[in-house]
Residue frames as qw, qx, qy, qz and C-alpha x, y, z in Angstrom:
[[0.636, -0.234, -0.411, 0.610, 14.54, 13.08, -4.77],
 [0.288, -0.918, -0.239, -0.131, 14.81, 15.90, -2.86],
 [0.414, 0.521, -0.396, 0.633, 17.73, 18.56, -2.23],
 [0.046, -0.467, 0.658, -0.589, 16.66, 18.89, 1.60],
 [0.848, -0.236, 0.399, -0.258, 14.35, 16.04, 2.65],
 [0.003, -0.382, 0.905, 0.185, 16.54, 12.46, 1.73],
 [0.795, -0.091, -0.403, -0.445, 14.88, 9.40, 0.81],
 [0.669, -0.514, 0.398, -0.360, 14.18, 7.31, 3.77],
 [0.961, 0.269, -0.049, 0.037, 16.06, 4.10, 2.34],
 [0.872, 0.182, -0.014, 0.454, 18.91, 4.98, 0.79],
 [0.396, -0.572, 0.028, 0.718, 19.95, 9.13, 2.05],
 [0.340, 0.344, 0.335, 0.808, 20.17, 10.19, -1.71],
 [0.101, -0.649, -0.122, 0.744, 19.84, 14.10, -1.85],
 [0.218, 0.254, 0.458, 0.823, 18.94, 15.73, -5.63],
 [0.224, 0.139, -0.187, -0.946, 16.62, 17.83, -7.46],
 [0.338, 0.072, -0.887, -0.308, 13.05, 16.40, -7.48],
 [0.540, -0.513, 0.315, -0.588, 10.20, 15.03, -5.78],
 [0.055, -0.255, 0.925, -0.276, 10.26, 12.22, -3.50],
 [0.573, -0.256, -0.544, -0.557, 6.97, 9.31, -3.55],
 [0.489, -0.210, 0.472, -0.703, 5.47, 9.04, -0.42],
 [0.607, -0.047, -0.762, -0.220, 4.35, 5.40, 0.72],
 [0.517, -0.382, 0.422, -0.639, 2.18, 4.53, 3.48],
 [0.554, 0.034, -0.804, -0.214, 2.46, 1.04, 4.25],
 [0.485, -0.357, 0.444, -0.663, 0.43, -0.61, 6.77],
 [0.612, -0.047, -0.763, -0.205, -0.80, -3.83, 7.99],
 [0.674, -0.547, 0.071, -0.491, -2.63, -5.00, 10.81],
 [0.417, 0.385, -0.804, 0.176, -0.61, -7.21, 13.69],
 [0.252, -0.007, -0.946, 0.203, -1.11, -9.93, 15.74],
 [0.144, 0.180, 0.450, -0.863, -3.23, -7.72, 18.70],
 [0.327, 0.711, 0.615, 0.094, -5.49, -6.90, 15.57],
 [0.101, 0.841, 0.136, -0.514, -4.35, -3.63, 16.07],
 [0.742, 0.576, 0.060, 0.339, -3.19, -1.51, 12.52],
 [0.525, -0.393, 0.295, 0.695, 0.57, -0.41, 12.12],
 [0.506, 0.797, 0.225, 0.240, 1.31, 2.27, 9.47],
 [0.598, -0.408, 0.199, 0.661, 4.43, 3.61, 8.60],
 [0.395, 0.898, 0.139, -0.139, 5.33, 7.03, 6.30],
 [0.652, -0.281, 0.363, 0.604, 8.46, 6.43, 4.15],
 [0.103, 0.842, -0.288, -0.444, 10.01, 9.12, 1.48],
 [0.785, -0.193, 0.535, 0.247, 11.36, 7.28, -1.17],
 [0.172, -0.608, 0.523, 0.572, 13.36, 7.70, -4.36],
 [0.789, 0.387, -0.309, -0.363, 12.86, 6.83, -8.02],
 [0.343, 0.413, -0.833, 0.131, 15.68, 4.00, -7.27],
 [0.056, -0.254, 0.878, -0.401, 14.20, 2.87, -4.50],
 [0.704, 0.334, 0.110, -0.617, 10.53, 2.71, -5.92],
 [0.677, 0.354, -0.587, -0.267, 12.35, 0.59, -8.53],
 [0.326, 0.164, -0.902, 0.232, 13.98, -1.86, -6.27],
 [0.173, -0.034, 0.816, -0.550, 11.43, -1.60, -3.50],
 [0.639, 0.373, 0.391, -0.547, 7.68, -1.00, -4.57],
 [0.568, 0.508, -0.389, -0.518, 7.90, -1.99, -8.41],
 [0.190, 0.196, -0.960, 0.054, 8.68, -5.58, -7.40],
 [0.199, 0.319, 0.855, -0.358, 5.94, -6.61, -5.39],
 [0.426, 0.504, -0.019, -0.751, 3.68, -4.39, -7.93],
 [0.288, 0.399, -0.737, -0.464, 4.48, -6.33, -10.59],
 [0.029, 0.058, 0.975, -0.212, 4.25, -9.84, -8.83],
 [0.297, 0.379, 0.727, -0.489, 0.83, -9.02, -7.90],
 [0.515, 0.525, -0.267, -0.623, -0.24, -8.29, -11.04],
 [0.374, 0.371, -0.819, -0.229, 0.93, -11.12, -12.24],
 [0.460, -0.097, -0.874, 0.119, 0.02, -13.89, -9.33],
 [0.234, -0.600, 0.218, -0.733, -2.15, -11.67, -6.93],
 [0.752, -0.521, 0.012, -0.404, -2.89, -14.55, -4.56],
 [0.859, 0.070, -0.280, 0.423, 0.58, -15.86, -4.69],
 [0.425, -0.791, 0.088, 0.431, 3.25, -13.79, -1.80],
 [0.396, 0.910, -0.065, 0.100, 4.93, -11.25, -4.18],
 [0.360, -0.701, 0.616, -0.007, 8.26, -11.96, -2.26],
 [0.241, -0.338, 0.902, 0.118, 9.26, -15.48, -2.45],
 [0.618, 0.064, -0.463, -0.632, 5.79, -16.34, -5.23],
 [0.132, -0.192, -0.960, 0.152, 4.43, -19.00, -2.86],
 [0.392, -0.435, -0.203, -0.785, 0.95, -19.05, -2.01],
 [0.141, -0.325, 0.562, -0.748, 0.60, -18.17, 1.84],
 [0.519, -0.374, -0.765, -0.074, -2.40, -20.40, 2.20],
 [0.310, -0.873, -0.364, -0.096, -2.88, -19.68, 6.29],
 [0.537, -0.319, 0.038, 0.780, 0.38, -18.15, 6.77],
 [0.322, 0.577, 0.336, 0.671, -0.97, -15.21, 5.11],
 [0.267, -0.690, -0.226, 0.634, -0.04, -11.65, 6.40],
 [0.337, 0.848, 0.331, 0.239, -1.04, -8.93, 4.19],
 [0.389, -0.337, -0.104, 0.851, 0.93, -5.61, 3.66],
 [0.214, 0.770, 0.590, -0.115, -0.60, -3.00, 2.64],
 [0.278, -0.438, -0.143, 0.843, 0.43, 0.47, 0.71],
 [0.382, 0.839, 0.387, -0.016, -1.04, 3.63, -0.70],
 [0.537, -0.302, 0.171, 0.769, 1.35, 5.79, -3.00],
 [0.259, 0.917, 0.201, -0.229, 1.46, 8.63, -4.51],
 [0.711, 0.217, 0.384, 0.548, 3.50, 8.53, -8.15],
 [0.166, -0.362, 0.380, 0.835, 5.05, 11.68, -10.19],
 [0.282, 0.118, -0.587, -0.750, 2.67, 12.34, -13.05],
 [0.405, -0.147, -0.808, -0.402, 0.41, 9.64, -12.23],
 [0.188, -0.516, 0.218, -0.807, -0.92, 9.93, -8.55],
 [0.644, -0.289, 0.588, -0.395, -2.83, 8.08, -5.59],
 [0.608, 0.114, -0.761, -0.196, -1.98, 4.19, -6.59],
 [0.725, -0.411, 0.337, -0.439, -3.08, 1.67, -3.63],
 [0.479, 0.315, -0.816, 0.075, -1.16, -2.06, -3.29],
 [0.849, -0.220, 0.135, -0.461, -2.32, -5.09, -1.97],
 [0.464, 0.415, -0.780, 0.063, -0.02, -8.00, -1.22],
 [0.946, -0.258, -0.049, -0.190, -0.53, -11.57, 0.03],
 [0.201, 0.661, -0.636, 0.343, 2.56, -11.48, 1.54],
 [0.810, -0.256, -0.482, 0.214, 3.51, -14.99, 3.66],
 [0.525, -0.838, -0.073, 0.135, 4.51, -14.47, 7.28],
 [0.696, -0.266, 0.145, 0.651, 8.34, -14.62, 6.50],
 [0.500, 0.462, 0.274, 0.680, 7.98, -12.20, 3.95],
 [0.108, 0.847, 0.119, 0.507, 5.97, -9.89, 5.39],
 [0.548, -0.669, -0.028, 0.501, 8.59, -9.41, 8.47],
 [0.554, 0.184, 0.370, 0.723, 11.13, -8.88, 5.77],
 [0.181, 0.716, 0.523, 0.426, 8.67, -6.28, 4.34],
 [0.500, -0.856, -0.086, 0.099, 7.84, -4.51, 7.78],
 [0.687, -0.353, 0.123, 0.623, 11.53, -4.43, 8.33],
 [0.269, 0.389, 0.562, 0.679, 11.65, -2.37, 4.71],
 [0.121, -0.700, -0.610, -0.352, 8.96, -0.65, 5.44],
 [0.417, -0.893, -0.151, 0.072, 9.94, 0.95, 8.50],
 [0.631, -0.160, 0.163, 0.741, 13.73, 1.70, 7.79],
 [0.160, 0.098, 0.178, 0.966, 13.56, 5.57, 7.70],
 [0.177, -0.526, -0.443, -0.705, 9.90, 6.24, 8.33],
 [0.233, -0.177, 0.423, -0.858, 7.88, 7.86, 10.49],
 [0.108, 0.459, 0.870, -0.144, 4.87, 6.23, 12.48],
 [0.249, -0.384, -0.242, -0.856, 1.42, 7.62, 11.67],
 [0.434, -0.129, 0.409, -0.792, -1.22, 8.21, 13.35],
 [0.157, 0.245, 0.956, -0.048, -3.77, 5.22, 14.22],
 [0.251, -0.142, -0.282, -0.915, -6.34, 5.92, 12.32],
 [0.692, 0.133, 0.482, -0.521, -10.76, 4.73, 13.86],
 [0.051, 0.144, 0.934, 0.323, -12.38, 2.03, 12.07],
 [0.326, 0.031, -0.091, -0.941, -15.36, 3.66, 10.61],
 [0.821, -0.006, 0.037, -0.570, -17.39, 0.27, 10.09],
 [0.554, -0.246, 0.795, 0.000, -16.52, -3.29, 10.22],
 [0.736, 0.218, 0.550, 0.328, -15.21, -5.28, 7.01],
 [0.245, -0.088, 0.420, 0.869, -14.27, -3.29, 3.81],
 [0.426, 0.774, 0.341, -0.323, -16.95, -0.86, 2.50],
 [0.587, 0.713, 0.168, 0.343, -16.88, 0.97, -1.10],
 [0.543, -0.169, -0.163, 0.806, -13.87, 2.70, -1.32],
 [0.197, -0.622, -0.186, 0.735, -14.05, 6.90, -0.37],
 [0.056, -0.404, 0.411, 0.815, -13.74, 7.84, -3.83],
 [0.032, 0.116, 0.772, 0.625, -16.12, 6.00, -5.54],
 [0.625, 0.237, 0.115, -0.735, -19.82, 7.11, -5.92],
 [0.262, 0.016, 0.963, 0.061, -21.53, 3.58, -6.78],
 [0.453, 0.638, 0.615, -0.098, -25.02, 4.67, -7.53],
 [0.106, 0.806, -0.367, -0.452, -23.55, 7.55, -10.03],
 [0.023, -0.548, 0.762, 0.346, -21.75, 4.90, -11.60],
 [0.317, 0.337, 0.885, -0.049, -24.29, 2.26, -11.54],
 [0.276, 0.762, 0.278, -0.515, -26.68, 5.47, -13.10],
 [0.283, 0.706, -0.402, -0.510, -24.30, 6.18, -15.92],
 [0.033, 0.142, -0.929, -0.339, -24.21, 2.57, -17.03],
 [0.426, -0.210, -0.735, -0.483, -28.44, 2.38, -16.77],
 [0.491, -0.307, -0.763, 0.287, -28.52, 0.65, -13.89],
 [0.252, -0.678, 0.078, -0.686, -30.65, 2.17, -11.03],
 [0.354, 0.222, -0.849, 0.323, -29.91, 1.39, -8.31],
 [0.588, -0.395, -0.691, -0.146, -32.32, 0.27, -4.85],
 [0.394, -0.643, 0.176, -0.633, -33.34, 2.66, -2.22],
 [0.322, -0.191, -0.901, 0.219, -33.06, 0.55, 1.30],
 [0.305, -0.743, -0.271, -0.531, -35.84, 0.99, 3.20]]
């Protein structure tokens, strides 16, 4: 927590820092939504450390009410950034009902961000990883395109 920013939940004020969660998800339009909440060790527990878990546990099942969303699936997305341990990234197969619920959560106290371009259509390697490096240190060379 934090003696002059509050956490965006619950108000608490201390000593401390606050984890930062960007949650996003993409709606109806297509277009993406992304929200920047402040949040407390309490409220990490009760909010993000639940649906963490779940998905670990059942990732293609909705971390909320453990059904699996079949086509009623609406993803939520967040990327956080822990105390001691740093950038984590969450993925949840969140059913529609849940993920209003979520959204609803999600945005209580935060600030919109900025829309961000779409750099290429469908998911590419993520930013951080170097593939042929990694493909190099396990042997593997990798294939030049031409």
């Amino acid at each position: 927590m934090s003696l002059l920013i509050p956490c965006s939940l619950c108000h608490a004020r201390a000593p401390g820092k606050l984890t930062h969660c960007t949650w996003a998800w993409y709606r109806a339009d297509g277009e993406r939504s992304a929200w920047l909440q402040k949040l407390c060790f309490e409220c990490v527990c009760t909010t993000l450390v639940p649906l963490v878990t779940a998905a670990a546990e059942h990732p293609l099942s909705c971390p909320m009410c453990h059904m699996e969303p079949g086509d009623d699936m609406d993803p939520v997305y967040c990327t956080y950034f822990l105390e001691g341990v740093g950038k984590q990234q969450g993925e949840w197969a969140t059913c529609g009902a849940c993920a209003a619920q979520l959204r609803v959560r999600a945005q209580t106290g935060a600030t919109k961000r900025e829309d961000r371009p779409i750099q290429s259509e469908g998911q590419g390697p993520s930013p951080q990883t170097d593939w042929k490096e990694l493909y190099r240190s396990l042997g593997l060379v990798p294939r030049e395109h031409s």
